[in-house]
Every structure is written in structure tokens, then in C-alpha cells.
C-alpha positions as CSV (number, residue, x, y, z in Angstrom):
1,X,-24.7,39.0,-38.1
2,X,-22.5,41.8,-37.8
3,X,-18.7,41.5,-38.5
4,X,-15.9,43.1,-37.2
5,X,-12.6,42.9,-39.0
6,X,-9.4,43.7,-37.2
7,X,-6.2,43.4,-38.8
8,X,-5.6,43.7,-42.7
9,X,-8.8,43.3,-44.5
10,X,-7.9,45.2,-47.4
11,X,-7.1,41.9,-49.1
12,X,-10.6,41.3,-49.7
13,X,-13.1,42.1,-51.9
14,X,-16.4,43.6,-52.2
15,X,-17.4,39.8,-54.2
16,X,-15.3,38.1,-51.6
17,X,-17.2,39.9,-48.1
18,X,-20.3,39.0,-49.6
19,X,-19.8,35.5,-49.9
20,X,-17.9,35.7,-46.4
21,X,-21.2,37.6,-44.8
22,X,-23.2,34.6,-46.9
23,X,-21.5,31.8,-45.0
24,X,-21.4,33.6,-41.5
25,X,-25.5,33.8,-42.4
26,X,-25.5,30.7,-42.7
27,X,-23.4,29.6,-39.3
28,X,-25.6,32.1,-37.6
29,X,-29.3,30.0,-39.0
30,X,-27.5,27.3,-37.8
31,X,-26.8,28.4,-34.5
32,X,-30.0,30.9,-33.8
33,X,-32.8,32.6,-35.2
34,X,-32.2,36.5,-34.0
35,X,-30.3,38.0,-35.9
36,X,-27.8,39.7,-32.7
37,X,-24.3,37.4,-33.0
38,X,-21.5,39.0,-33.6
39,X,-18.2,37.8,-35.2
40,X,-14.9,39.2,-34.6
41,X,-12.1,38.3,-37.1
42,X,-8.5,38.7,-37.1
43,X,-6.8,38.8,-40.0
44,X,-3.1,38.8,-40.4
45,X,-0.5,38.3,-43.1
46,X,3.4,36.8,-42.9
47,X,5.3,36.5,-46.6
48,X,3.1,34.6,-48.6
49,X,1.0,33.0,-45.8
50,X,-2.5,34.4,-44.6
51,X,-4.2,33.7,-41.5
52,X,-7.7,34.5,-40.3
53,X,-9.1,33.9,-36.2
54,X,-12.9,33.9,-36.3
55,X,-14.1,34.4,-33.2
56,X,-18.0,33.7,-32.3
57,X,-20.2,34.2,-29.3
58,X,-22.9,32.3,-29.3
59,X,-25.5,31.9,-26.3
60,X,-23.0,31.9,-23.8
61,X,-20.2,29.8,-25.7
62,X,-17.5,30.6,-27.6
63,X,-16.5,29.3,-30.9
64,X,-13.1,30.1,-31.8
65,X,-11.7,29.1,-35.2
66,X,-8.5,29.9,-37.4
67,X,-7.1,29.2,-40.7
68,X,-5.0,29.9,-43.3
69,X,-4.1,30.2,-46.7
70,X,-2.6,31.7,-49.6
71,X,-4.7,34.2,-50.0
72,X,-7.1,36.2,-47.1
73,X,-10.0,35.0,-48.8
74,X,-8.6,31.2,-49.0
75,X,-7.8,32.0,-44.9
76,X,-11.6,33.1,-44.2
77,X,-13.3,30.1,-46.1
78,X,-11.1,27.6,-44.5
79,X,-11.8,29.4,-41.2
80,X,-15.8,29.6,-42.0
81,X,-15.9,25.7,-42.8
82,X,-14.0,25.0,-39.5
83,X,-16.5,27.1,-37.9
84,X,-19.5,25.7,-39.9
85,X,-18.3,22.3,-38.9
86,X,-18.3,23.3,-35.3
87,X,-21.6,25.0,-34.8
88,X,-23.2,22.2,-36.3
89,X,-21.6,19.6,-34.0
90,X,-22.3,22.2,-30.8
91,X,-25.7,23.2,-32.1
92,X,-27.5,20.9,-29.6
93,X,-24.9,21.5,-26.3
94,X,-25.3,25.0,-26.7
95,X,-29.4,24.9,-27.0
96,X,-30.4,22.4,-24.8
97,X,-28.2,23.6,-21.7
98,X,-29.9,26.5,-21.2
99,X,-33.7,25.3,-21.2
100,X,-34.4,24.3,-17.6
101,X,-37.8,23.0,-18.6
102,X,-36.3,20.3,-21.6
103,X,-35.5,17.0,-20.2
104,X,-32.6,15.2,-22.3
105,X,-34.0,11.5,-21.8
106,X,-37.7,13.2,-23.3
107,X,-37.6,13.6,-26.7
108,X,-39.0,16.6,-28.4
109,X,-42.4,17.5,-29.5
110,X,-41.6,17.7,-33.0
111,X,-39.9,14.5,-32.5
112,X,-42.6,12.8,-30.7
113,X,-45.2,14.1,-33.5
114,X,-43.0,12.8,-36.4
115,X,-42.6,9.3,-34.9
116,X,-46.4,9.7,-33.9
117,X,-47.0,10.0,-37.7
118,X,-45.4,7.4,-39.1
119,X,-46.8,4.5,-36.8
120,X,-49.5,3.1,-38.5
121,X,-53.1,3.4,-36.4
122,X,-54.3,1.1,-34.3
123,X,-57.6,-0.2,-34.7
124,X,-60.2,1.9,-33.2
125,X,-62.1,-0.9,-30.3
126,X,-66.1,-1.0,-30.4
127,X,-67.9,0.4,-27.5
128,X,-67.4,-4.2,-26.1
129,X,-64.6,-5.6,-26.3
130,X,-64.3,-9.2,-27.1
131,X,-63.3,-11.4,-24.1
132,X,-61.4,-13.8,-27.0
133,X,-57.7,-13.2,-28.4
134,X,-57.7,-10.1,-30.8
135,X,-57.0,-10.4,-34.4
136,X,-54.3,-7.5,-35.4
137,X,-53.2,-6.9,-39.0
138,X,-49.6,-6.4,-39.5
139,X,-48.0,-5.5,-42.6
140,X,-47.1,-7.6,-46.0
141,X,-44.3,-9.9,-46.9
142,X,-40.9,-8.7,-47.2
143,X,-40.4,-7.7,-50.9
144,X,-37.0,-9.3,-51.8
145,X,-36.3,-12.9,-51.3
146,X,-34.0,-13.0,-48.5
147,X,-31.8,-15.9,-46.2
148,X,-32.7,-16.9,-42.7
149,X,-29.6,-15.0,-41.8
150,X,-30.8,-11.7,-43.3
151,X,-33.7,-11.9,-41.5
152,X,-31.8,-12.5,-38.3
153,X,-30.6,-9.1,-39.0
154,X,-33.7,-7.3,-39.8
155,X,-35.1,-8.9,-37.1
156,X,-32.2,-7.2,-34.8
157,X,-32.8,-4.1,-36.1
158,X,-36.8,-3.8,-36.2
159,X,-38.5,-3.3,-33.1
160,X,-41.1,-6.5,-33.8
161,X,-40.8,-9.7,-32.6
162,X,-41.0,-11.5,-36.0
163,X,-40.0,-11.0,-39.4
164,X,-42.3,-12.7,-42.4
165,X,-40.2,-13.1,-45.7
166,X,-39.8,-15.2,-48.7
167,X,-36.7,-17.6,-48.6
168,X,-34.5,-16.7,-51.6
169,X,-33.4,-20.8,-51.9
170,X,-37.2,-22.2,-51.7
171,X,-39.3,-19.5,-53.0
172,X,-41.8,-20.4,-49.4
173,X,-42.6,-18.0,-47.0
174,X,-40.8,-18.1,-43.8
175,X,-41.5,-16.4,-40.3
176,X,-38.6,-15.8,-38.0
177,X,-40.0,-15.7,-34.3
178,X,-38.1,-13.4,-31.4
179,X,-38.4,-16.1,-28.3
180,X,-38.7,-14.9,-24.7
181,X,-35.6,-16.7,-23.9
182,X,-34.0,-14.0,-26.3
183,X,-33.2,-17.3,-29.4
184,X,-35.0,-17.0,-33.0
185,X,-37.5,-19.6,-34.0
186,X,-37.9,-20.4,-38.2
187,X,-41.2,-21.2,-39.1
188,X,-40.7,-22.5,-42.7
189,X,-43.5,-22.3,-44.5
190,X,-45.0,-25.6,-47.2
């Protein structure tokens, strides 16, 4: 990333404009891959108050951040997290907008293959399928001992339709049931 100072500068050092070129490395792995964003910073000075303006162009946007400090260098970091802190919260708005071919509501193909991956397989069907109900295998008991109103919540949060656990007062295993009327059923085990 290249960096143009304007202003006083001369209140930095050689340590201190590498760890300022580090950090503006970093905003710019953040924000692309090429390596052709440029930064322009203004840096002024009033008594015993500094103030840096980091301006950044970035695929058609512009991040503009300022911030001060005792020092110049105390200025630039507090102006590099500002700007960190925006380029992560922009990253998206500025990448997405200008790919005609990305849908939003789609997710993408890394995303797809990750949540691909951590489904478990479904069992492969022989070359006949049975006419009867199908068997499927689902996974074990819930671990911890929970209440019918924990459940309720994991239930809320999974994507299933039941959750199997072991009720922490009885020690039996319970199923809580996701009815098509939208109501839980217990089924308390003996």
C-alpha cells in the first residue's frame, strides 16, 4: 500500500512508519488482495495536541478516518484502529456491490461447501427402494442431563424436530417432539 504523508511527519519515526505501514498492510488484506490502494494522511499539530486524517480509497469507496493524540504516533494508531474497525464492518458492502453475477439471498460457494461438510451423509439407497417406512439413524443422546425447558430451547435453536436427552431430575431419557401445530410434545421415557 503506498502512503502519502502531508503535513508534519517529522514526528515519526523510522520504528514508528513501520509499524504504521504494518497496520495499513493489514487494513489493505482486509480490504483486497492487489496490492494498488493508496492512503493519504494528514497530519497536523496544535500545542500539545496531534491529529492524523487517514484517508482510503478502496474499490470505489471512501474510508475516511481521523484521530488524535498526544503524540503523532498515538494520533496514527488511534486513526489506523478507527480505520481497521471500518474496513472490517464495510468489507462485504464494498465487495459484494460490484459482482453483478453474486446474488445476496445465495450463499457462497465456500459457504455452501463448508455447510456441505459438516452435514453428516445420508445413507446411500440400493439400486430398490423399499415400498415400507425407512429406518434413518440420527445421532446419540444429549450428553449433559438437562430440564424439559432446556430442551425447549435447544429444540428452538436446532433445525430438527425433536430433541432426545436425559432428564437431570429422573435420570430417564426423554424426547421432546416439534408438533405440526407448532406446540412441543414430552415423551418421558420408563
Amino acid at each position: 500500500m503506498r502512503v502519502i504523508y502531508n503535513g508534519r511527519s517529522a514526528g515519526l519515526s523510522e520504528r514508528e512508519r513501520t509499524k504504521i505501514q504494518r497496520k495499513l498492510d493489514k487494513i489493505q488484506r482486509i480490504l483486497t488482495r492487489r496490492g494498488d490502494l493508496r492512503a493519504n494522511v494528514r497530519l497536523s499539530r496544535q500545542r500539545h495536541l496531534s491529529e492524523a486524517e487517514v484517508t482510503l480509497r478502496a474499490l470505489r469507496h471512501t474510508l475516511v478516518v481521523s484521530g488524535t493524540g498526544i503524540s503523532t504516533f498515538m494520533a496514527m494508531h488511534s486513526a489506523l484502529d478507527k480505520l481497521e474497525r471500518q474496513a472490517v464492518r464495510n468489507k462485504h458492502k464494498i465487495i459484494d456491490t460490484h459482482r453483478p453475477g453474486r446474488q445476496r439471498d445465495r450463499l457462497s460457494v465456500v459457504v455452501e461447501d463448508a455447510v456441505r461438510r459438516t452435514m453428516p451423509p445420508e445413507p446411500a439407497l440400493p439400486d430398490e427402494a423399499p415400498s415400507g417406512p425407512r429406518i434413518v439413524r440420527s445421532p446419540g443422546i444429549e450428553g449433559k442431563p438437562m430440564t424439559a425447558e432446556e430442551a425447549l430451547l435447544e429444540l428452538d435453536d436446532s433445525r430438527r424436530d425433536y430433541v432426545s436427552y436425559r432428564d437431570a431430575d429422573t435420570g430417564l431419557i426423554n424426547v421432546l417432539v416439534r408438533r405440526r401445530d407448532g406446540r412441543a410434545e414430552l415423551v418421558e421415557g420408563d
